[in-house]
C-alpha positions as CSV (number, residue, x, y, z in Angstrom):
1,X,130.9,83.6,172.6
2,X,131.8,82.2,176.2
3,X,135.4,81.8,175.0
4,X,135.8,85.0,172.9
5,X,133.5,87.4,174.2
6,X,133.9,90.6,173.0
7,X,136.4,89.5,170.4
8,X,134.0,88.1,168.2
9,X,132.1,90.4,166.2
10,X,128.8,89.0,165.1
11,X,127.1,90.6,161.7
12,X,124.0,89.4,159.8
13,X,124.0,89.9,156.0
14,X,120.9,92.3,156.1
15,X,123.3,95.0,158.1
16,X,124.3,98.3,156.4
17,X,127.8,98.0,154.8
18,X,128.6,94.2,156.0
19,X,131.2,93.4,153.8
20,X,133.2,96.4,154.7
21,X,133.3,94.9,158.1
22,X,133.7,91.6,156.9
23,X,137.0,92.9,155.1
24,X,138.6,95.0,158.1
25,X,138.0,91.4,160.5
26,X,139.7,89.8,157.5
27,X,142.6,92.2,157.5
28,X,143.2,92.3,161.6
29,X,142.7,88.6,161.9
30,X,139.4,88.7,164.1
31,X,137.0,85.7,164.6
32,X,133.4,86.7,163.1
33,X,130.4,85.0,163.5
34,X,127.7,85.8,160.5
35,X,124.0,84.8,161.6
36,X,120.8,83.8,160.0
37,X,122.4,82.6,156.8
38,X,119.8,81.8,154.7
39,X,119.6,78.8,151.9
40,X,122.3,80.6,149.7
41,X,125.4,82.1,150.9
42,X,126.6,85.2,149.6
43,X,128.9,84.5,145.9
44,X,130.9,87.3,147.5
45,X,132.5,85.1,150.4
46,X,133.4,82.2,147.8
47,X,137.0,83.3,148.3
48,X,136.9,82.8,152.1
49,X,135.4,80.1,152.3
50,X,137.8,78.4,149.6
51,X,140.5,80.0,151.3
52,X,142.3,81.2,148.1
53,X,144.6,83.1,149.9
54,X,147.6,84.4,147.5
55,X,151.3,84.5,148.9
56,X,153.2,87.6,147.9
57,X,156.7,87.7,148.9
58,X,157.8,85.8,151.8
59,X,155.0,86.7,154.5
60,X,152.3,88.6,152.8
61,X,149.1,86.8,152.4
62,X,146.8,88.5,149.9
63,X,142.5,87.6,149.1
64,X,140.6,88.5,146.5
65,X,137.2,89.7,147.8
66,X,134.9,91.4,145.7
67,X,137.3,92.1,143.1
68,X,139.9,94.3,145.3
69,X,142.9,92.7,147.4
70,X,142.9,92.5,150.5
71,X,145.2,91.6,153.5
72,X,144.9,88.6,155.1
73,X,145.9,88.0,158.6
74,X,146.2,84.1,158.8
75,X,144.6,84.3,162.4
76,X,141.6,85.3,160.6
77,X,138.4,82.6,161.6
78,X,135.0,82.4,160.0
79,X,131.7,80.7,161.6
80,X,128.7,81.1,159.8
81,X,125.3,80.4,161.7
82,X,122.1,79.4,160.0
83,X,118.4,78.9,161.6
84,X,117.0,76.8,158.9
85,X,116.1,73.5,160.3
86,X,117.1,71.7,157.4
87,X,119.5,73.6,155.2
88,X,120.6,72.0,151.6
89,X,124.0,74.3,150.9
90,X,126.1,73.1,147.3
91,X,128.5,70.3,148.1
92,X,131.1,73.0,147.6
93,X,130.3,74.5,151.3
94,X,129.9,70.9,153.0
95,X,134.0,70.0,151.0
96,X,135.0,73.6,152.3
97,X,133.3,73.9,155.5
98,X,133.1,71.9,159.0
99,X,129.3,71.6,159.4
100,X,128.0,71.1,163.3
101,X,124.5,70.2,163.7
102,X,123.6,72.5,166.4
103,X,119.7,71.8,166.2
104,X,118.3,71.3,169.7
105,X,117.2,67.7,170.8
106,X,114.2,67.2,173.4
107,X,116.9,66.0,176.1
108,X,119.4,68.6,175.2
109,X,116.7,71.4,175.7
110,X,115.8,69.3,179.1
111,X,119.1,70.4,180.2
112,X,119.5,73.6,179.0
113,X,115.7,74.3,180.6
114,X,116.9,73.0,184.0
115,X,119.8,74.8,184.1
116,X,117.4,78.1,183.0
117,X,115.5,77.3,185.9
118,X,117.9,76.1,188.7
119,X,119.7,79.6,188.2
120,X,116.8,81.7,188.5
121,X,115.4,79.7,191.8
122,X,118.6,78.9,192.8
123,X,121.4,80.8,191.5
124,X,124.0,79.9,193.6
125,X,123.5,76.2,193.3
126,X,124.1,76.9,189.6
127,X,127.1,78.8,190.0
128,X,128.6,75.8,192.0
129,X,127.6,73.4,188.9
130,X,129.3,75.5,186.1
131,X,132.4,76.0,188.3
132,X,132.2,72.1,189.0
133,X,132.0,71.3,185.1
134,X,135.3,74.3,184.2
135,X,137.3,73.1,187.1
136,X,137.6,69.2,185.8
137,X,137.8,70.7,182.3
138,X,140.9,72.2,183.5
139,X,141.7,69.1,184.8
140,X,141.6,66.8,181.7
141,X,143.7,70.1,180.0
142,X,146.1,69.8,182.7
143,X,146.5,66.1,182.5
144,X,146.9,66.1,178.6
145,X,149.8,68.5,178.9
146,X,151.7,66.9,181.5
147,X,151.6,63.4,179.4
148,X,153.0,65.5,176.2
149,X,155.1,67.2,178.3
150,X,156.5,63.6,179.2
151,X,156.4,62.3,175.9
152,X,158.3,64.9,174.8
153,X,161.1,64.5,177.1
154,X,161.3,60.6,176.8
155,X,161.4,61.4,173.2
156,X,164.4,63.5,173.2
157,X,166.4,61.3,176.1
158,X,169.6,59.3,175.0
159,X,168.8,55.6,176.1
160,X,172.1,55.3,177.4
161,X,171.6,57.8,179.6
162,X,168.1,58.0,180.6
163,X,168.7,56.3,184.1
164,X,171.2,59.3,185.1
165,X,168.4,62.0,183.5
166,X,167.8,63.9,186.7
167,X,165.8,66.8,185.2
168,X,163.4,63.7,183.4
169,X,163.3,61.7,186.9
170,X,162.0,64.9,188.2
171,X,160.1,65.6,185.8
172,X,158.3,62.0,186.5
173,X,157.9,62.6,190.0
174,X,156.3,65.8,189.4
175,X,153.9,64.5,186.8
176,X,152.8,61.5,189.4
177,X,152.4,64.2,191.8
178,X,150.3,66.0,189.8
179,X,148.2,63.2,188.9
180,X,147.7,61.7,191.9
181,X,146.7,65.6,193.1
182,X,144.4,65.5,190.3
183,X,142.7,62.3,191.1
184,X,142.0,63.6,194.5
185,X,140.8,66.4,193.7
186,X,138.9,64.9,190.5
187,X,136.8,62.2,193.2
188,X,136.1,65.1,195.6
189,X,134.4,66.8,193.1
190,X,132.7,63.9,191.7
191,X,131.0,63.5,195.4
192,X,130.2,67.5,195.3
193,X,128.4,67.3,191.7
194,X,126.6,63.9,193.1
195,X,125.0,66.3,195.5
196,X,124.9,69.4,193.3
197,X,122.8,67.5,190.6
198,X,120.5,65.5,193.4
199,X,119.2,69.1,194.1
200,X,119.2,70.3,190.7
201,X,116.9,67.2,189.8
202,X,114.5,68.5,191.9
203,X,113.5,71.0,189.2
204,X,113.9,68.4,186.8
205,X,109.6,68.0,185.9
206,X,109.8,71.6,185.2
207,X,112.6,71.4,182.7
208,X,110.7,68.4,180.9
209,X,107.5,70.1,180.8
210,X,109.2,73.0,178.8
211,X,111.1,70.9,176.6
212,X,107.6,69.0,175.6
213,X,105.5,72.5,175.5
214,X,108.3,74.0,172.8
215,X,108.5,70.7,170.5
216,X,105.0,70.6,170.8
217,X,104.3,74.1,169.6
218,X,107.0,73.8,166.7
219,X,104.9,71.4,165.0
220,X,102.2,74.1,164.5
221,X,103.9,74.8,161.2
222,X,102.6,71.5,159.8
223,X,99.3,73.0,160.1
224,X,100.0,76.5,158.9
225,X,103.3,77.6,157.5
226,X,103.0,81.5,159.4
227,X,103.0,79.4,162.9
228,X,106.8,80.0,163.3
229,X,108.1,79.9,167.0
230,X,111.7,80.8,167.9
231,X,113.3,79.0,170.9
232,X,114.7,82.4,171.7
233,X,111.1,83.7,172.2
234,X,110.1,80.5,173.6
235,X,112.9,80.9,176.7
236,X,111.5,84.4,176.9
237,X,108.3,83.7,177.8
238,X,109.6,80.7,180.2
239,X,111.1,83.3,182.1
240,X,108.2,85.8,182.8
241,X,106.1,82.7,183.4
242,X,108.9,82.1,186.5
243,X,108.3,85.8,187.3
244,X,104.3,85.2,187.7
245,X,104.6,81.7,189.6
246,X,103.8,82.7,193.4
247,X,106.3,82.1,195.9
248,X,106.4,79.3,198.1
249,X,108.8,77.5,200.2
250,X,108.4,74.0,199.8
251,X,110.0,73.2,196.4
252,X,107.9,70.6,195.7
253,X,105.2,72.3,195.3
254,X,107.1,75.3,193.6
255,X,107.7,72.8,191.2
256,X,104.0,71.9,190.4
257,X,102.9,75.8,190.3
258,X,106.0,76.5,187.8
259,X,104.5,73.5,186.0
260,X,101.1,75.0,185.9
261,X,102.0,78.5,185.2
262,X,104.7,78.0,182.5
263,X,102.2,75.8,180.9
264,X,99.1,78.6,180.9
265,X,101.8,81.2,180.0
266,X,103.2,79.5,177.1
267,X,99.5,77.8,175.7
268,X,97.7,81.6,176.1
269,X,101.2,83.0,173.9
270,X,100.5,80.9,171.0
271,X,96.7,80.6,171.0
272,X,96.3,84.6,170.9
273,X,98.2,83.8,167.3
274,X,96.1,80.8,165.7
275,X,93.0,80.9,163.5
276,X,89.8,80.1,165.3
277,X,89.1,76.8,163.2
278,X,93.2,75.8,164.5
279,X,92.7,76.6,168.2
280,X,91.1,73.5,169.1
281,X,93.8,71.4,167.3
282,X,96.2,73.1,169.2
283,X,94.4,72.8,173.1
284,X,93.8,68.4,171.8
285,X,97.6,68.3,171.0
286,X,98.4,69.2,174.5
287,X,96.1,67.5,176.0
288,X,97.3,64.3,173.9
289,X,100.7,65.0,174.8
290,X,100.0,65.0,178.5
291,X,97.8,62.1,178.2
292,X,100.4,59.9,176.5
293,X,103.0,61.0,179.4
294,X,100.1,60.0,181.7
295,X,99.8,63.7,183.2
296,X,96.0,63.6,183.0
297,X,94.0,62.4,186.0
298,X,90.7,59.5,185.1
299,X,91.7,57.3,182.8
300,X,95.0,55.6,181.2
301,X,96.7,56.1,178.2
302,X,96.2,53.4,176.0
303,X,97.9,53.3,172.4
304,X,95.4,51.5,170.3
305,X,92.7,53.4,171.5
306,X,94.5,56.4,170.8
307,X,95.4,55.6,167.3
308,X,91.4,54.3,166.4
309,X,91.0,57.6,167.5
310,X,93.1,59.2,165.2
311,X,92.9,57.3,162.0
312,X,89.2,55.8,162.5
313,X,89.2,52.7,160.2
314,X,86.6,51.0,158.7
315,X,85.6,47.6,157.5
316,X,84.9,47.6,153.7
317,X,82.3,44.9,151.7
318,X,80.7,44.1,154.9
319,X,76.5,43.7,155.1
320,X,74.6,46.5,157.2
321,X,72.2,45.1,159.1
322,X,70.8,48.1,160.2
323,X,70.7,49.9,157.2
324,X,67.6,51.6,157.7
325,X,68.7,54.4,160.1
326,X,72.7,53.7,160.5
327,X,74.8,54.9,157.2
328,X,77.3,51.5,156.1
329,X,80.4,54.1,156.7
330,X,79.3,54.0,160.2
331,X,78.7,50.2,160.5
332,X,81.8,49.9,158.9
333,X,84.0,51.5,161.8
334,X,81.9,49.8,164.6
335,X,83.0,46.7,163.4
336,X,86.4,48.0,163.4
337,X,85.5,49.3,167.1
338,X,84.8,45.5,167.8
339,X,88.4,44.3,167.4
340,X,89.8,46.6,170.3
341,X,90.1,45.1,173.6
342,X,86.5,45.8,176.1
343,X,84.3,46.7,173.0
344,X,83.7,42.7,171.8
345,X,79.9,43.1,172.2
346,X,79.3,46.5,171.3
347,X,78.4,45.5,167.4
348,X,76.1,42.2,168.4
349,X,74.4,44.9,171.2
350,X,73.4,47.1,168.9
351,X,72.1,44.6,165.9
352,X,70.8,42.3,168.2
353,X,70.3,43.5,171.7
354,X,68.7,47.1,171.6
355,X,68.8,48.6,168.4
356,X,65.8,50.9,168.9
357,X,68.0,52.4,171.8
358,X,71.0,52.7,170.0
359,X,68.8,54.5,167.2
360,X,67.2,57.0,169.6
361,X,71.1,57.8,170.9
362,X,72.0,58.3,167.6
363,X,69.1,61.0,166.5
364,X,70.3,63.1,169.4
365,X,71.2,66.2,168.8
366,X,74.1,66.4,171.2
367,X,74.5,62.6,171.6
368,X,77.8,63.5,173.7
369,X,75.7,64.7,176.5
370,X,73.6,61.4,176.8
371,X,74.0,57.9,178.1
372,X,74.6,55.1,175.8
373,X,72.6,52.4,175.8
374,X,72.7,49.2,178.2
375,X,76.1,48.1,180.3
376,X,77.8,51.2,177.6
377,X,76.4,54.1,179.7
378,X,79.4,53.4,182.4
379,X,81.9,55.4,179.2
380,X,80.2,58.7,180.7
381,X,83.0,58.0,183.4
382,X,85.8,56.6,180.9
383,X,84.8,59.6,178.2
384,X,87.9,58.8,176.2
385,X,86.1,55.8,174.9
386,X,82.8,57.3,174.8
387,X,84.9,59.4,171.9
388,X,86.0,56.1,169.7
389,X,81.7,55.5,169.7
390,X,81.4,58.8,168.8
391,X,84.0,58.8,166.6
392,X,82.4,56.0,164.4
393,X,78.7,56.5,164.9
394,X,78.7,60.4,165.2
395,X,81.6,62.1,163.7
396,X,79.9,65.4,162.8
397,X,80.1,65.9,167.1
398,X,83.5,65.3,167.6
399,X,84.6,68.8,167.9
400,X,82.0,69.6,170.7
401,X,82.4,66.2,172.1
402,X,86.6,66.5,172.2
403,X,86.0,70.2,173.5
404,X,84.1,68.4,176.6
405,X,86.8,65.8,177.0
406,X,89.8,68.5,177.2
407,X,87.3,70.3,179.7
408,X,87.0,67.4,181.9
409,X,90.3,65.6,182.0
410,X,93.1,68.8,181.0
411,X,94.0,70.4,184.3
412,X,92.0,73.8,184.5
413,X,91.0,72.5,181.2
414,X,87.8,74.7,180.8
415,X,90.5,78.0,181.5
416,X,92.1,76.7,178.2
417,X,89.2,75.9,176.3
418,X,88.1,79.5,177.1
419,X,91.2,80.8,176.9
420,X,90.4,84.8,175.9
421,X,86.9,83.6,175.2
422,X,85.5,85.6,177.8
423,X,88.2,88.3,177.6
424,X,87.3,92.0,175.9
425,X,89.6,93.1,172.5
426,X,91.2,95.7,174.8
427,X,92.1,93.4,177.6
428,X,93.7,90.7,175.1
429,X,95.7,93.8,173.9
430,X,96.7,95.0,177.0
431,X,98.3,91.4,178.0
432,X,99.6,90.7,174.6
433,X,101.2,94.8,175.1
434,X,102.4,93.3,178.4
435,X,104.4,90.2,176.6
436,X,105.9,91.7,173.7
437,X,109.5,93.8,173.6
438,X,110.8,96.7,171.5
439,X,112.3,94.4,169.0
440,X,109.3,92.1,167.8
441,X,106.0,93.6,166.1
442,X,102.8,93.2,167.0
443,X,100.8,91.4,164.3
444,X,97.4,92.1,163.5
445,X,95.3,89.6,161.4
446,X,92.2,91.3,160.7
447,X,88.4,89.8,159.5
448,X,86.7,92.0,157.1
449,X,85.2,94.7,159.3
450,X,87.6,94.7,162.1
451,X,89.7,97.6,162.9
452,X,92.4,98.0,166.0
453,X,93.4,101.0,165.1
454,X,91.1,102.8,168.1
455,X,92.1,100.7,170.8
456,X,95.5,100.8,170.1
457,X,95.8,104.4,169.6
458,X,93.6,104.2,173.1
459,X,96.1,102.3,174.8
460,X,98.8,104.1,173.8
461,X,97.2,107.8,175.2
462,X,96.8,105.9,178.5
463,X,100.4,104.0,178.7
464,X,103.0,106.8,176.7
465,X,100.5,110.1,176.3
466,X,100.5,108.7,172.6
467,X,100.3,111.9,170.1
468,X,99.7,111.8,166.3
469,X,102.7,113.3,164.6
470,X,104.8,113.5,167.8
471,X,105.2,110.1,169.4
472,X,102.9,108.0,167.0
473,X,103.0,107.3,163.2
474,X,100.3,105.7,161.0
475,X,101.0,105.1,157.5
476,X,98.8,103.1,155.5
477,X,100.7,101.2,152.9
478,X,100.1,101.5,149.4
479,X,102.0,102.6,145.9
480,X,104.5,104.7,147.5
481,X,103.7,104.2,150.7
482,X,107.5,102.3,151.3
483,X,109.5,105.4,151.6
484,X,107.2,106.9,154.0
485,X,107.0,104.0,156.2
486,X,111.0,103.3,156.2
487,X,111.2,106.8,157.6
488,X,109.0,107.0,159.9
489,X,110.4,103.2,161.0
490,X,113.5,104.7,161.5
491,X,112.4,108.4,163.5
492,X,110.5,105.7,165.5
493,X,113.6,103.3,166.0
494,X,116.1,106.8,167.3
495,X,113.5,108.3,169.3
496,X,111.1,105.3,171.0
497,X,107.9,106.3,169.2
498,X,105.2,104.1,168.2
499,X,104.8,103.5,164.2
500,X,101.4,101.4,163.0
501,X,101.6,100.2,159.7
502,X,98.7,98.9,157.9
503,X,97.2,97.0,155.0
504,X,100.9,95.3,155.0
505,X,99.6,92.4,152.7
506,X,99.3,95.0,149.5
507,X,102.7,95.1,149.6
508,X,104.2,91.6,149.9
509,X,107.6,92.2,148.3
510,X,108.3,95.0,150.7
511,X,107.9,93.0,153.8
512,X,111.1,91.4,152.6
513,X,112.8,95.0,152.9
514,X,111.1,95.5,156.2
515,X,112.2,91.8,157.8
516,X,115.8,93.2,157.3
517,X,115.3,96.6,158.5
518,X,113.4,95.0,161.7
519,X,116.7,92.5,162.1
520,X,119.4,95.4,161.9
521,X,117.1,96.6,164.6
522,X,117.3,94.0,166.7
523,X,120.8,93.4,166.3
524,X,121.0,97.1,167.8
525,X,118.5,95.8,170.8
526,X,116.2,98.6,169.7
């Protein structure tokens, strides 16, 4: 698109007479991108791709597409785009195809995040660096020419005459010219990008917290396949995060308050659209993350702890001496405890040294809250570990007790732990109003009994004068409820009215039909 710009006409397979368009590109010998290709590519572009162009005559090219011939200008290029993460096209596409793996890496989105950032706090600085990186492009073309160029001529020159060549001596001399002009100019701006990118590092912490917060969040679908988060939405949000960061002029601490506020802006985005019984999965993977890249403040990182944590083994055919009060599944993962490095004694202290203690600790009802027994009440201050005791003697408080942890150690941890909590159903709506655009829906998912329809249609009277009929449209969706809804989609989409469509999940073929009409949509940024 940089190179082409307005000469590449981009269409999506769900637009309104496509293949027309695809045909009149064909015929004038445009360059077309097609987007979102899903798993199977349209039978209809077979002939493209195979290029089974016919010659008629001595210069006409002809192409059979859809049954009718059509012209083909040989200047014609094809690049089809897909989103899927792992896409398994027929051999025939990979044999007839060049297939790039565009798919972002965590130090590729490092850099394109920094460069996001740089040119928003400092623009100009940014401007230098892409002028920097086109200028010794141009001079690697420049180069390249000037040794064909001389190539070329040596190739053509009579040996017995090359010494008495004047226009190839010249052309020598001008070529070392050049190049020695080049390399001068190639080490000045060597010295200038030194500097350029010294600055731009400055912002660098910033760029590596987004990168972590979007591969983070893209795992979500592990856990539920709806949790789908475009990096497109992703930069989105980045930016109005840098919108909301307070000003200041010392960068360096600019740089810790983008930090903060990217990271609340990004972690209150996805929470507002995770189940309950998910939400604290989500707050521990953060706080994980950040503990592993030693971001947390208390205690350090350490790897087997963190994986006892996580997979909690146990010792099997072992003998529970305390039987009476503490289940063998338990006994089982303190010995386990016992191999990891300052928890040696922690079995023998409670079979031998105070096991009455250990009992009354372990009939709490919120054992998290209360010391441990002997030397092991100094984990209230390292409460990681206190979680591996936990962990094996009282896993049924783990949630409550990991809740605590995040609280304690997350930076404005409790802020994320209550994130909304305390917030009303109107004031979530408002903000999450505040973060979406014209082109993306807002999603309800309802419990029995709940109904948004009030507040919404509330909102809207106090933001747009919202009027049944005139400027708002509610259709509930049923049998023969689609044809309603389509039309009143597309009054909505020419004259900016609202349209609230609801009980979608009776009709879960349609949504299909709808995903397309919402993507020619936002292909027409409306």
């Amino acid at each position: 698109r940089q190179r082409l710009g307005e000469e590449l006409a981009v269409l999506q397979f769900t637009m309104n007479h496509w293949l027309k368009k695809v045909v009149g590109i064909i015929q004038m010998g445009g360059q077309l991108l097609i987007e979102a290709v899903g798993a199977e590519i349209d039978a209809i572009l077979e002939p493209v791709l195979a290029r089974a162009v016919i010659k008629r005559g001595r210069t006409a090219l002809i192409i059979k597409i859809g049954g009718e011939e059509v012209d083909y200008d040989p200047k014609f290029q094809l690049f089809l785009q897909s989103k899927l993460p792992n896409p398994h096209y027929r051999p025939e596409i990979a044999a007839q195809c060049t297939i790039i793996n565009f798919i972002v890496t965590p130090e590729g989105l490092e850099d394109q995040i920094l460069a996001r950032v740089v040119n928003v706090e400092q623009p100009e600085l940014e401007l230098q660096k892409q002028q920097l990186v086109r200028q010794q492009n141009d001079f690697k073309v420049t180069l390249s020419q000037l040794e064909d160029d001389l190539l070329s001529q040596l190739s053509t020159a009579d040996p017995a005459t090359i010494l008495d060549n004047i226009p190839l001596i010249e052309g020598l001399e001008k070529t070392k010219a050049t190049s020695n002009e080049i390399a001068i100019q190639v080490k000045q701006a060597q010295l200038t990008e030194k500097e350029i990118n010294t600055s731009r590092e400055i912002y660098r912490p910033v760029a590596s917290e987004g990168s972590m917060l979007f591969f983070l969040i893209i795992q979500l679908c592990f856990i539920e396949h709806m949790y789908q988060y475009s990096l497109e939405s992703f930069i989105g949000f980045l930016y109005k995060a840098i919108d909301r960061t307070p000003s200041n002029e010392d960068i360096e601490l600019r740089t810790k308050d983008l930090i903060s506020v990217i990271r609340m802006t990004v972690f209150r985005w996805v929470n507002r659209g995770l189940f309950e019984s998910h939400k604290l999965i989500f707050c521990a993977m953060l706080t994980f993350k950040l503990f592993g890249l030693g971001k947390l403040a208390g205690e350090e990182f350490n790897a087997s702890y963190f994986n006892f944590l996580l997979r909690a083994p146990i010792a099997i055919g072992v003998e529970n001496p305390l039987a009476d009060w503490l289940p063998q599944k338990c006994w089982g993962a303190v010995l386990k405890l016992c191999e990891l490095e300052g928890f040696d004694n922690f079995g023998t202290n409670m079979e031998k040294d105070a096991p009455s203690r250990f009992k009354e600790w372990f009939n709490e009802l919120t054992p998290e809250s209360v010391k441990l027994p002997l030397d092991w009440k100094r984990l209230d201050g390292q409460f990681f570990q206190k979680l591996l005791v936990l962990r094996c003697l009282r896993p049924d408080r783990m949630c409550g007790a990991l809740a605590d942890w995040i609280r304690m150690s997350l930076p404005s941890g409790k802020e994320y732990m209550d994130c909304d909590g305390s917030s009303s159903f109107r004031q979530v709506l408002q903000n999450s109003f505040e973060d979406s655009t014209s082109t993306t829906p807002i999603f309800f998912i309802l419990s029995p009994g709940a109904d948004p329809v009030k507040e919404v249609e509330a909102m809207g009277k106090q933001l747009v004068g919202l009027k049944y009929g005139q400027n708002y449209w509610n259709v509930a969706m049923g049998q023969g409820q689609d044809v309603i809804a389509m039309a009143k989609l597309d009054i909505g989409h020419r004259e900016g009215h609202w349209v609230m469509l609801q009980n979608i999940h009776l009709m879960p073929k349609w949504c299909v039909e709808l995903e397309k009409k919402l993507d020619v949509f936002a292909v027409e940024n409306s």
